[in-house]
Every structure is written in C-alpha cells, then in structure tokens.
C-alpha positions in Angstrom: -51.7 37.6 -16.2 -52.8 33.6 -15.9 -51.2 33.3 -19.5 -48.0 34.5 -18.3 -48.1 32.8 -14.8 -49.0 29.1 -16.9 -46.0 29.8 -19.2 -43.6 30.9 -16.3 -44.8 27.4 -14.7 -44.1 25.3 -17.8 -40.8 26.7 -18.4 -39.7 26.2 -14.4 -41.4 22.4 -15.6 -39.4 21.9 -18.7 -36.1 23.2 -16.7 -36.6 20.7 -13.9 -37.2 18.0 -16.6 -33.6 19.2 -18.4 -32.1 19.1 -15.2 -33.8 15.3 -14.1 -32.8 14.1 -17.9 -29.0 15.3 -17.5 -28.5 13.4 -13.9 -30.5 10.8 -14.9 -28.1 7.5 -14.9 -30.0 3.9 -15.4 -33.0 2.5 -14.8 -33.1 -0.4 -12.1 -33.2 -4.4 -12.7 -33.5 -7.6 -11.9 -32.1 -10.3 -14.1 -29.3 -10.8 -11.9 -30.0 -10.0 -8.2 -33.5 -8.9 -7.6 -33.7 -5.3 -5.4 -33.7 -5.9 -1.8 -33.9 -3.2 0.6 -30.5 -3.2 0.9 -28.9 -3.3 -2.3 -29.9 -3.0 -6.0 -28.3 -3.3 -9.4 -29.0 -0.7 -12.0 -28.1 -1.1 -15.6 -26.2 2.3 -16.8 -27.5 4.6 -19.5 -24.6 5.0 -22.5 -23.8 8.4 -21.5 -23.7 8.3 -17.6 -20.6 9.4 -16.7 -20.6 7.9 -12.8 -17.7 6.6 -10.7 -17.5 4.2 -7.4 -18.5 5.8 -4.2 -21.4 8.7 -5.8 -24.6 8.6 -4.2 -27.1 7.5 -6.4 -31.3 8.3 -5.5 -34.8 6.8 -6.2 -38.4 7.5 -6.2 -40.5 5.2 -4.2 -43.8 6.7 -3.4 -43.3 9.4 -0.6 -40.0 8.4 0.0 -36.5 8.9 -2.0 -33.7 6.2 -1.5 -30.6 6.8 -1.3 -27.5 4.6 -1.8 -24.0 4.7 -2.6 -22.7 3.2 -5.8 -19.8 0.7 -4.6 -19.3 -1.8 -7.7 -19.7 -1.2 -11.8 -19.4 -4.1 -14.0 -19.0 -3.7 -17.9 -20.7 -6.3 -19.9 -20.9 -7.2 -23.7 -23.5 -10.5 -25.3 -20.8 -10.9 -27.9 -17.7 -11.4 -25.9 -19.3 -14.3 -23.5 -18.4 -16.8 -25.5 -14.5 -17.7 -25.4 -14.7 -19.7 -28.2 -16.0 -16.7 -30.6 -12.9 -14.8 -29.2 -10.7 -17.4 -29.6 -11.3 -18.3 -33.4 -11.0 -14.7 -33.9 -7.8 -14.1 -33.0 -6.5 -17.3 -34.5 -8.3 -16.0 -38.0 -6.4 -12.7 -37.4 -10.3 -11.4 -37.6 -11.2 -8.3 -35.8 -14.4 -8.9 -33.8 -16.4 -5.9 -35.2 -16.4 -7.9 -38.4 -19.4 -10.2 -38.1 -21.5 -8.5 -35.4 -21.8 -5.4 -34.4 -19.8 -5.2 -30.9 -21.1 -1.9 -29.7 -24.3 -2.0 -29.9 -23.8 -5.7 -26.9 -22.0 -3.4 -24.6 -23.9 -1.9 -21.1 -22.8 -1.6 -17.4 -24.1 -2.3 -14.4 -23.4 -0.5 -11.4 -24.5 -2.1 -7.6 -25.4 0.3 -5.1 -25.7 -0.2 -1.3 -28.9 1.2 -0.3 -27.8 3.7 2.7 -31.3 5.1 3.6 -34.8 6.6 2.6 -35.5 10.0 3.0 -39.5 11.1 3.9 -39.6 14.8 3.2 -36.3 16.0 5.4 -36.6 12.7 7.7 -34.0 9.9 7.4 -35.2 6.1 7.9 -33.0 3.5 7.8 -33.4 1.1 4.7 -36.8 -0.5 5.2 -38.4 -1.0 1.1 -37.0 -2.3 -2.2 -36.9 0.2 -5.1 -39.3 -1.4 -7.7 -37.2 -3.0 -11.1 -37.7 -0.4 -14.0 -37.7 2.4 -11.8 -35.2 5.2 -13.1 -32.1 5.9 -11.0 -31.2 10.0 -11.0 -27.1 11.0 -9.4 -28.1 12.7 -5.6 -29.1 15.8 -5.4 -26.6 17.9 -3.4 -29.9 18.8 -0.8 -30.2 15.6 0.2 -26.4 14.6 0.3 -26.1 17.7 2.9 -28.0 16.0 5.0 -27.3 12.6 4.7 -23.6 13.7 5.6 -24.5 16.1 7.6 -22.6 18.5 5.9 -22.5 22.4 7.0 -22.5 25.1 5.3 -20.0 26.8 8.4 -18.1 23.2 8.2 -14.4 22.4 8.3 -13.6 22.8 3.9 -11.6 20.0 3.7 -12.9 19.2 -0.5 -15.2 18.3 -2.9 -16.8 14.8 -3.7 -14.8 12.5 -6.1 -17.0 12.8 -9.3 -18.9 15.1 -7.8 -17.0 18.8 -7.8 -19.8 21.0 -7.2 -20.4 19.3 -4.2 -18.1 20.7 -1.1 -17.1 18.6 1.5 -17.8 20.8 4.7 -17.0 18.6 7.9 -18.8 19.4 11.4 -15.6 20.8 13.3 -17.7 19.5 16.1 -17.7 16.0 15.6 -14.3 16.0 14.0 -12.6 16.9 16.6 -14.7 16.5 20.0 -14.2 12.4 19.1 -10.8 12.8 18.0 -9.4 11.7 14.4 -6.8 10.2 12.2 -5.1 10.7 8.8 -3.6 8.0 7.1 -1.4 7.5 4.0 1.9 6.1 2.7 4.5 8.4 1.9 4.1 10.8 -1.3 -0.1 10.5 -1.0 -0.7 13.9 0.6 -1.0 12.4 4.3 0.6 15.8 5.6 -0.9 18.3 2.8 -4.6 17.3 4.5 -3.2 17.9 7.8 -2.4 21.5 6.3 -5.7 21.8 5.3 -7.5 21.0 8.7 -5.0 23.4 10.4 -5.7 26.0 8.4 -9.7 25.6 8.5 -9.6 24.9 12.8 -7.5 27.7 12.8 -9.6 29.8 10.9 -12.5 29.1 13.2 -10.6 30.2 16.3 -9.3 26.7 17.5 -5.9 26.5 19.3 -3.6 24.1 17.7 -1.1 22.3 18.7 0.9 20.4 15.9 3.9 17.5 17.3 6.3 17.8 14.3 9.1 15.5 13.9 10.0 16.4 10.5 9.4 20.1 11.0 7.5 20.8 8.0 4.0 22.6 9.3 6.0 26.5 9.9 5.3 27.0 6.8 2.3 27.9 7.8 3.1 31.3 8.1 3.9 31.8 4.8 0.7 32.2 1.6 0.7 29.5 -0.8 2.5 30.9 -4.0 2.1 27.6 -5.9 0.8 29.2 -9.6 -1.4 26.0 -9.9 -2.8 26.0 -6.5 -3.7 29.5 -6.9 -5.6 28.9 -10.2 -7.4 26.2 -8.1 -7.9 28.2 -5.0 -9.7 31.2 -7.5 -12.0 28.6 -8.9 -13.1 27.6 -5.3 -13.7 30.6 -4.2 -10.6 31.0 -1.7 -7.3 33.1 -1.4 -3.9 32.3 -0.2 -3.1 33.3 2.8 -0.7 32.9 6.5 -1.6 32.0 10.0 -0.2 32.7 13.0 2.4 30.4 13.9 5.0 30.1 17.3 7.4 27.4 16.8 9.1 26.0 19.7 12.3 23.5 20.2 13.6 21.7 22.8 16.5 23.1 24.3 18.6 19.9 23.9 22.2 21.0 24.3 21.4 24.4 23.3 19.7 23.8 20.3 15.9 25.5 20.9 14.4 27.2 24.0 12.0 25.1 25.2 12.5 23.2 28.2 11.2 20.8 31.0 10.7 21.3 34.8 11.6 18.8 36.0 9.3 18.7 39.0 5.9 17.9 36.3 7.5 14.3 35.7 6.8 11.7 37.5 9.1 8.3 38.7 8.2 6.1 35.1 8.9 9.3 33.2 12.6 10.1 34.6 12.8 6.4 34.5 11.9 5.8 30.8 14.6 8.9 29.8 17.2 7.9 31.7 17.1 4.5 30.6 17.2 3.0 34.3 17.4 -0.9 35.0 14.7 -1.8 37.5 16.7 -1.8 40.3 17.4 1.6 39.9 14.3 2.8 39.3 13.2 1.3 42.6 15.8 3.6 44.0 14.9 6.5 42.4 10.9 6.3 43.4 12.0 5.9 47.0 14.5 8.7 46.8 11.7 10.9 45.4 9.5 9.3 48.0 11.4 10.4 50.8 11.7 14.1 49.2 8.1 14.7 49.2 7.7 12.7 53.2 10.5 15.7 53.9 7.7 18.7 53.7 9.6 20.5 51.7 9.3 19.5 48.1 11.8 21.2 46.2 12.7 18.4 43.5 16.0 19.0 41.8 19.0 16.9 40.8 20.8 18.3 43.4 18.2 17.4 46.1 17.3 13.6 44.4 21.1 13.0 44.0 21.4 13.9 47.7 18.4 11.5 48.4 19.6 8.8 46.7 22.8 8.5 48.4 20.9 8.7 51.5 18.7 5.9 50.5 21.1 3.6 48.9 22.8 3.4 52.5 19.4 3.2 54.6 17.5 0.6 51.9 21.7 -1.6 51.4 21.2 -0.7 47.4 24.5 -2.0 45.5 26.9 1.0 45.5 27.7 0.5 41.8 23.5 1.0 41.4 23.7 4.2 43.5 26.6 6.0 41.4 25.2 4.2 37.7 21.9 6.2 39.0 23.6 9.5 39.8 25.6 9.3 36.6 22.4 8.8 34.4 20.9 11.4 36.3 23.3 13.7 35.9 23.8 13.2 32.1 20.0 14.2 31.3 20.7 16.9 33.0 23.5 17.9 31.0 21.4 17.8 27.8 20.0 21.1 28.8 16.0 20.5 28.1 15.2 21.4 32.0 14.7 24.0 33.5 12.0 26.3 34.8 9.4 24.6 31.6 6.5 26.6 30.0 3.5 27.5 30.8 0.5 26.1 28.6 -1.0 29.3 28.7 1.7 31.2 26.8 1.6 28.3 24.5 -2.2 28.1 23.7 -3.9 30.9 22.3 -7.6 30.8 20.4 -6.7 30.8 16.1 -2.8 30.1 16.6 -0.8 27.1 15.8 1.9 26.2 18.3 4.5 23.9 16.6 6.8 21.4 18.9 9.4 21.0 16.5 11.4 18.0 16.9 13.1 17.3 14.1 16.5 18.4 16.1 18.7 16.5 16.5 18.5 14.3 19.6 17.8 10.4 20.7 14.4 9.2 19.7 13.4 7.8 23.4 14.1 11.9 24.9 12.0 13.1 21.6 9.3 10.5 22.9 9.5 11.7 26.6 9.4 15.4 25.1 6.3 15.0 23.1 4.8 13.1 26.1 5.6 15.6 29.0 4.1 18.3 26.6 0.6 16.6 26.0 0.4 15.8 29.4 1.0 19.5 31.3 -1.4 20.5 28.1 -3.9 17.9 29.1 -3.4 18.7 33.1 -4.0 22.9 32.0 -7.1 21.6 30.6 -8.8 20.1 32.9 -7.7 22.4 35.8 -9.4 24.5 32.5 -6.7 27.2 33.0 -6.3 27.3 29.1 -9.3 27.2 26.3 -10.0 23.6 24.5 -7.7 22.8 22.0 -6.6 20.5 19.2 -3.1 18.6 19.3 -2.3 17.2 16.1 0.8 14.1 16.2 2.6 13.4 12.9 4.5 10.4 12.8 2.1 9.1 15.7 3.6 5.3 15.5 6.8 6.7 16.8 5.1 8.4 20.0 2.5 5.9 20.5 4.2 2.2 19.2 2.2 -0.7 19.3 4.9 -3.3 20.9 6.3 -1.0 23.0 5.5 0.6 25.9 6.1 4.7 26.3 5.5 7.7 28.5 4.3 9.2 25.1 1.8 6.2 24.8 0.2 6.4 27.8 -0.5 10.1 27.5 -1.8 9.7 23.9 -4.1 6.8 24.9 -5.5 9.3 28.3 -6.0 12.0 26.0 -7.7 9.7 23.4 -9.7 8.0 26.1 -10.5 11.0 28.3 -10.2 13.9 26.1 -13.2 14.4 25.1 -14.6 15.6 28.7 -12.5 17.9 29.0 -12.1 19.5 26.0 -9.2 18.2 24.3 -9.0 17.0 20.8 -6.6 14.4 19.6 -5.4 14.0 15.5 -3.5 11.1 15.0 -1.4 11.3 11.9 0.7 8.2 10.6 2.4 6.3 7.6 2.9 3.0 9.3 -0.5 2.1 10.5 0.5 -1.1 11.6 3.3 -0.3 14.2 0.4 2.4 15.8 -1.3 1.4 18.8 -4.8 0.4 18.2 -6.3 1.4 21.2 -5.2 4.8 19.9 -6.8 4.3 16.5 -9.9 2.8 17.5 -10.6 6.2 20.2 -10.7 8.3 16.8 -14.1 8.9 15.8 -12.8 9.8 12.4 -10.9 8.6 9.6 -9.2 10.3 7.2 -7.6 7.0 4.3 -5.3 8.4 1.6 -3.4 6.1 -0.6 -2.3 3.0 1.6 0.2 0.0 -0.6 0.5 -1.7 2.0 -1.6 -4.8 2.4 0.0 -5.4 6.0 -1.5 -1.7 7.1 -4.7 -2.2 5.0 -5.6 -5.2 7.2 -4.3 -3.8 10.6 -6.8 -0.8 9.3 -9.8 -2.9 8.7 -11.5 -3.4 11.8 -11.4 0.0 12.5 -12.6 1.8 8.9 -16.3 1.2 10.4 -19.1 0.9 7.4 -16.9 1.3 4.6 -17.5 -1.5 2.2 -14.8 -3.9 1.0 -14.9 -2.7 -2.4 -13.6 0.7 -0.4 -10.9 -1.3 1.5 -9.5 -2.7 -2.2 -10.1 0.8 -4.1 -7.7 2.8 -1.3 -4.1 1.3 -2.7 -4.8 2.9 -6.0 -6.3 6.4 -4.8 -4.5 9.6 -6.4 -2.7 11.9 -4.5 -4.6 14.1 -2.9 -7.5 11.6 -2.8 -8.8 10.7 0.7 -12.2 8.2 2.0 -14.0 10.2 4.9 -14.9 7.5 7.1 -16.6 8.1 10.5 -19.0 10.0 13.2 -18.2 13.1 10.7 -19.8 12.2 7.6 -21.8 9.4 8.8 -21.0 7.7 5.3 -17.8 6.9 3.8 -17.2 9.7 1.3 -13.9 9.8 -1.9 -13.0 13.5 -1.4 -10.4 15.6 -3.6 -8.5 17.4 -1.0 -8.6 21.1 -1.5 -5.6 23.2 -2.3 -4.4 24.8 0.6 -4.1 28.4 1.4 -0.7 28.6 3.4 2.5 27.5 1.6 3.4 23.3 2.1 6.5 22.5 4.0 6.5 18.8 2.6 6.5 16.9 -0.7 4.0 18.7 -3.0 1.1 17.2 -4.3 
C-alpha cells in the first residue's frame, strides 16, 4: 500500500516537473540592468515561444512575482561589429561562413514587475528576484486573481499568447464605472460591442444601444458565419439570438418613436431649433409665463400663443417674434413629438432596445434625439421607476463633441458623472478619439484599445490609458483585428485579448 502511495507521489512529482520544464522560459540576469523590484531582464531559453504583454512569474522564498513582459530584444556576438558585416557583403560572403551565427543568437525579454503574491495575498512590488533564478509563463491560478477574473465574468476572450486562458471581466466593475471601446475603422471597434451586448444580455442587463449606423438588430439573428461557428465549438459556445426592440424617430413619418415635448427644457428647444440668442430669451420667458399661468399644458399652440403675448409685453423685434414662431412651427412639422415613450416599455431585464438613427434626418435633431432619450432614461432611474441599465453610444464623438457644446453632451457627461449612484451604466464607443470630449473619456473606468493609426488619437488617448506602459501605447497601431488591450478598474492590469467570436449574427464589417 506505501509502495503504491510513494509511486503515485513520484509520478504526480515527475508530472509537475514536465509541466514546470514546458512553461519554463529564461533564467534571470544582470549584465545589463541589475533586477530591481520593479523590473528585471531575463535572457530567453531557445525554445520559449513568448510574446509582449504575457505574465511571466518567479520564486523568491515564500513569495511568487509576478510581472508582465513589455519589451524583447534579439541579440547576436557576431553581428555587433559593423565592420564584420560590412566586409561581408562587399566579399559577396555569407556570414555563416567563418563563424557559426547561430549558435551567438539569444533574446532578452524585460518584464515590469506588477506584484508578489504570499500564498493567495497580493503585495505590491517590494523585493528583487535574485539573477539566475529561473522565470516559468504564469500560471492561470494566479493570473485569475491578479485580474481578478471570474469564472461568472463578462466572456469577452482569451489572452494574446495565451488561449487557454479566458478573459472573464467582472460585469460589476465594467459597467458600475462606466467604459469605452476604441478603434479605427475595419479593427472590430463594433464586433466587441457585439460581444458585450450579448454577454450583459445574457446576464439579465437591460441594454440600451444609440446606433447611428443601424448595425446592432442583427442581434436577433444566430451567427451563421461557417468559421465563427468552428471557433465558437472549440470555445465551448453556440450561436444564438437575443431579444431585440428597435425603435426610430418618427421624423417625417419615418419610425414611431417620438418626443413630448413637455420633458425638454428652454436650451433643448433652443439647440433644435437653431434659435439666435435673442430668441431664445423669448422663448424661456414665454415658457416662463406658461408655467406662472397654473396651468401647465406646454404645446406649440399654447408657447406660440405666449410668445406673441410676450414679444408685445417685453417690446421684442416683431421680425424675432414671427422668425421664433416659424422655427417653432417647422420642428413641429418634422413629426418626432408627440405623446413620447415611456422608459418602462423601453427597458426590460435581458433585452436590447435599439435607437436607430441612421434615418435620414439633420445631425443637430439626431443629437437632440439621442440626448432627450438618455435623459428621460436617466430621470426613470433615479425616480428608480425602471431596473439599472446599460446604454451603449456608437459614434459617441458625434453626441458628445469636444469643441462643441450639445444637449447630447451635457446628458452624456451627467450620466458619466452621476451614473454610477443611481444605477446607470455608460459605454462609450468611438473612432475619432480625439474629437470626443475628455471629460467623458476620463469618467470611464474602463478601456477597451483596438487598432488605433492615428498618432493624433493615440496622444489625445494617452493620459487617460492609466498603467499601460509606453511600449503598449506604440504596440496598439499594429494590433490585428479583433485584437483589443483591457485597460482599467476591470482587470486591474493592462491585458492583449483575442476578442471572441460572437454568438448573434454582425451587422457591420466582418472580422
């Protein structure tokens, strides 16, 4: 019985000492830049097969440190010397002539020490790992709880380099401290946004998407891409639909969705009716007066009768009275007001509720439409008459611009600022960083960086990417598609994740 429980023990030995030689990657030095306990360099063995942004581990007594490889350098003794190149090619010589190349050749990869784990416990980088010490890839137990991933977490991929570890988000911290998605056009910006609707939905979250483009019904509809599926199969998953409501504006007929017009306020009938500031001072006291009456019934019939009232009481212009009226009366005449909706029709726990306005109509009314919709969303909220949600903008430069000031910016920025309390959860989604209005981007706890070219967006971004390192910042123009870094309260640690196939069919540019 001893025999066999010794032999059982060596074998579960010799298995563990498989498993440490196989993820076994380098052993550390210290020619170059001495370990700190910060940073250390580790030569590579031959056949490590490691990328930029893997999480690298070391033993140091009762502790195991952990860092994240950001830099690897290839090196050869032969090639220093220019001069031995140079005569080489003049001679017409191939190098592996005289010496043998090969054998000169290493790498070096630096790694940014992240922390030290005692047992389950995480300290914050406090020793040096000691030179000649032998560096081994993560383990995926520890990498769970340095990113605090979980196992009932939002699926949004697996680790670049790393496939057999999943990517599970906290929905939590993802969405109580709002997020945003970023990437140029053609990196898979709106295929992740997919992917998080799908997974919120999926765990019972209202969603509320602001498409301009309107790409996100397809939602409705099972993926029946042949590759995807192949993918999905190997990951476990199935294709599948969600419940979906789409909803347009009823500009000149064209949805069914409309405004009442009593929910907006002065600045908002202002901004849409494109009113000089003379006649905006005419309209607030004309609304003024309507609600000093008692009897608040706001319509255009009543404000137009209010106005002419006040024009003669206040001396207004007559030419500023009728301009007023006539503006007035033409966004009327577009056809989006009427009795509105009702937030609790729109919202309901594990449906998505598409805006979709890619209709048809003048940018500034598609602004004042998003904006009036966040804000009676927002307003349900806190009176708490419907369940928390998520609202998800594409295209959020448009609704929230950085030079210009909107009725759709200042909603976005209260819900980004105030959200949280009250149980509404902001995603910002966007193309052109750099025209998006950084109080906005710096609210979002969370950040989602696909492919970005341009260098104008990458340094608008900077400031607000948190701990990732600059090797990250220069690595992100040349992500694939379908690449994103995880940067933020949700992984703690900036992470290179392979976005997952999705389930439901894409409405936009495939993958």
């Amino acid at each position: 019985m001893l025999h066999s429980l010794i032999i059982s023990i060596n074998s579960l030995l010799a298995c563990y000492e498989v498993f440490l030689m196989v993820d076994e990657l380098g052993v550390i030095i210290s020619y170059r830049e001495p370990p700190s306990h910060l940073s250390f360099c580790f030569q590579l063995s031959d056949d490590a097969d490691v990328k930029v942004g893997e999480f690298v581990e070391v033993p140091a007594g009762k502790y195991i440190i952990i860092g994240r490889i950001v830099l690897i350098r290839s090196y050869n003794e032969y090639l220093r010397n220019p001069e031995f190149i140079r005569d080489h090619l003049a001679r017409n010589i191939p190098l592996t002539a005289r010496f043998p190349i090969e054998i000169g050749m290493w790498r070096e990869a630096r790694v940014e020490i992240v922390g030290m784990f005692e047992g389950d416990r995480l300290h914050p980088p406090n020793i040096p790992p000691e030179p000649g010490e032998k560096v081994y890839r993560a383990s995926p137990r520890l990498l769970k709880k340095l990113l605090g991933i979980r196992d009932d977490g939002i699926f949004l991929g697996t680790m670049y380099g790393n496939d057999n570890l999943k990517i599970l988000l906290d929905p939590e911290k993802l969405t109580s401290l709002h997020f945003a998605i970023f990437g140029a056009t053609g990196s898979g910006k709106s295929y992740t946004v997919g992917v998080i609707v799908e997974e919120l939905l999926e765990k019972g979250y209202p969603v509320v998407i602001i498409d301009p483009h309107g790409e996100y019904s397809t939602l409705s509809q099972p993926n029946d891409n042949t590759v995807d599926l192949l993918k999905l199969g190997n990951l476990g998953l199935e294709p599948r639909s969600y419940p979906v409501k789409v909803y347009k504006p009823a500009y000149f007929g064209q949805g069914n969705l409309t405004l009442n017009f009593r929910d907006l306020d002065t600045d908002t009938i202002a901004e849409m009716a494109r009113l000089t500031p003379v006649m905006r001072d005419l309209l607030y006291l004309a609304i003024r007066s309507i609600k000093k009456s008692g009897n608040y019934e706001l319509s255009f019939e009543s404000l137009s009768r209010a106005i002419r009232s006040i024009a003669q009481q206040w001396g207004f212009q007559r030419r500023t009275e009728i301009t007023l009226v006539r503006n007035l009366t033409l966004l009327n005449e577009m056809g989006i007001f009427g009795e509105g909706f009702d937030p609790k029709e729109i919202i309901e726990p594990g449906k998505a509720s598409i805006i979709d306005l890619s209709i048809d109509m003048e940018e500034h009314i598609r602004r004042i439409f998003a904006g009036a919709i966040m804000e009676k969303l927002f307003r349900a909220r806190k009176e708490k008459t419907i369940p928390p949600l998520v609202v998800i903008v594409e295209e959020s430069h448009r609704f929230a611009p950085q030079d210009e000031d909107t009725y759709s910016k200042t909603v976005m920025r209260r819900i980004a600022r105030e959200g949280r309390k009250f149980g509404i959860s902001l995603g910002v989604v966007s193309q052109r960083i750099v025209g998006l209005d950084k109080d906005v981007i710096s609210q979002c706890g969370t950040k989602i960086i696909l492919r970005v070219d341009s260098k104008t967006d990458l340094d608008y971004l900077k400031p607000y990417i948190g701990i990732a390192s600059e090797e990250d910042i220069e690595r992100i123009p040349y992500l694939p598609t379908g690449v994103g870094i995880v940067t933020g309260v949700a992984t703690r640690y900036p992470v290179t994740t392979v976005i997952r196939p999705r389930k439901s069919k894409h409405g936009g540019i495939k993958l």
